[in-house]
N, C-alpha and C positions, 0 to 999 in steps of 0.2 A: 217586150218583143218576145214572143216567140218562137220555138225552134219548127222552120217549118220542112217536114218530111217529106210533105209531095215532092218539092225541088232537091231535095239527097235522090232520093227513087229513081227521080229522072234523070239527075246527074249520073249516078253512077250506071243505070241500067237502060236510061233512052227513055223516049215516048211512050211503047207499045210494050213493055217490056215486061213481066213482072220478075222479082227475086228469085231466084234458085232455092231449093225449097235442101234443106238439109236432111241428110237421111236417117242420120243420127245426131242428138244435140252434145256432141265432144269433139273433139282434137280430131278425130278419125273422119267425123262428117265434112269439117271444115276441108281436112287433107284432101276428101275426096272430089268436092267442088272444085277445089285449084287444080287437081293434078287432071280432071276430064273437062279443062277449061271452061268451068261453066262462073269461074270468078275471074276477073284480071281487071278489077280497080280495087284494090284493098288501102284501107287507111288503119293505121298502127296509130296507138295511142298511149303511151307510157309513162311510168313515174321512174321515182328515186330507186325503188325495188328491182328493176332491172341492171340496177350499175351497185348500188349495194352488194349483192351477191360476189360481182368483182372486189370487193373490197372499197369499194369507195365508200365514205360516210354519209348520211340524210342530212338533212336539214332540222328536221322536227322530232328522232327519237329521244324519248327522256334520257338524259345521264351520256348520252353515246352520240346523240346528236351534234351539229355545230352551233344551232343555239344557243342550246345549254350549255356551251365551252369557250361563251365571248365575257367569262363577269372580268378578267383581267384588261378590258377595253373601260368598262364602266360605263358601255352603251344605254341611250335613254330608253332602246327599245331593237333588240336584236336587230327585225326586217331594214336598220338604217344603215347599215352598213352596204346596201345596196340602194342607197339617197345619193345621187350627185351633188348635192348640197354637202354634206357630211362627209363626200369625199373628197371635197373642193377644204373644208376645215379639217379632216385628217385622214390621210387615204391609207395611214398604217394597218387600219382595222379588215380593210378589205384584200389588202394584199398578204395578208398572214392567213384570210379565209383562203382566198386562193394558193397559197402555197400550200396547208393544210387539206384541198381538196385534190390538187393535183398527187396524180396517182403514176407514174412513168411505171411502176412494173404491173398494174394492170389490165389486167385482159379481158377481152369481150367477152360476154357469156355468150352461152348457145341462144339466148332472144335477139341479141345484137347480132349474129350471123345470120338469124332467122330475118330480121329486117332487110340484113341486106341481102341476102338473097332474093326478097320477093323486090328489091331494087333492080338485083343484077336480071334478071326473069322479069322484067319491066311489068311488072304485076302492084308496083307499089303506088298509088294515087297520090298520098298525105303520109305525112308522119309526124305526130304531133309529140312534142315533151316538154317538160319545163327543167330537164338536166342538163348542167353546165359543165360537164364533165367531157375527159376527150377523146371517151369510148363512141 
């Protein structure tokens, strides 16, 4: 299957419509599309690197990551610790990740304010992540 473009195009901008054409490719051209309303369905799409900066841990950095900090479980293979199987035979491994990832004194970066604001400015369409964290 294929990713097909036509139907985003017309999703986000209608039948007759074409793209808003940027006037410069940076942070400034972007600014200037949202702020002369010529955007308002934006989709945000984020990693770990967004809440890292807060201080929360990755999943996948060598030595620093939470992968690399499960060998006192004696896991067959890190990603099982997120198996309902495995947490049905031992759920202590999952609940020391989550205790290890929750973070009560950190704070939103300025990308998280950034999100939500183009929420609160009902400019946000989607907003995709795979972060389990309670930024």
């Amino acid at each position: 299957m294929s990713f097909n473009f036509d139907r985003l195009k017309k999703t986000l901008f209608g039948d007759d419509k074409c793209p808003p054409k940027l006037e410069s490719i940076d942070i400034e051209g972007v600014s200037q599309l949202i702020q002369n309303g010529k955007i308002n369905k934006i989709i945000t799409m984020v990693g770990a690197g967004i809440s890292t900066a807060a201080g929360i841990p990755d999943f996948r950095s060598p030595s620093s990551g939470v992968y690399d900090n499960l060998e006192e479980f004696n896991l067959p293979t890190p990603t099982i610790i997120f198996s309902i199987e495995y947490f049905r035979h031992d759920p202590r491994p999952f609940f020391e990740i989550a205790r290890r990832l929750y973070r009560p004194e950190a704070k939103p970066t300025l990308a998280h304010y950034f999100i939500k604001l183009l929420h609160d400015k009902g400019l946000l369409l989607r907003h995709y992540t795979q972060n389990v964290d309670n930024l």
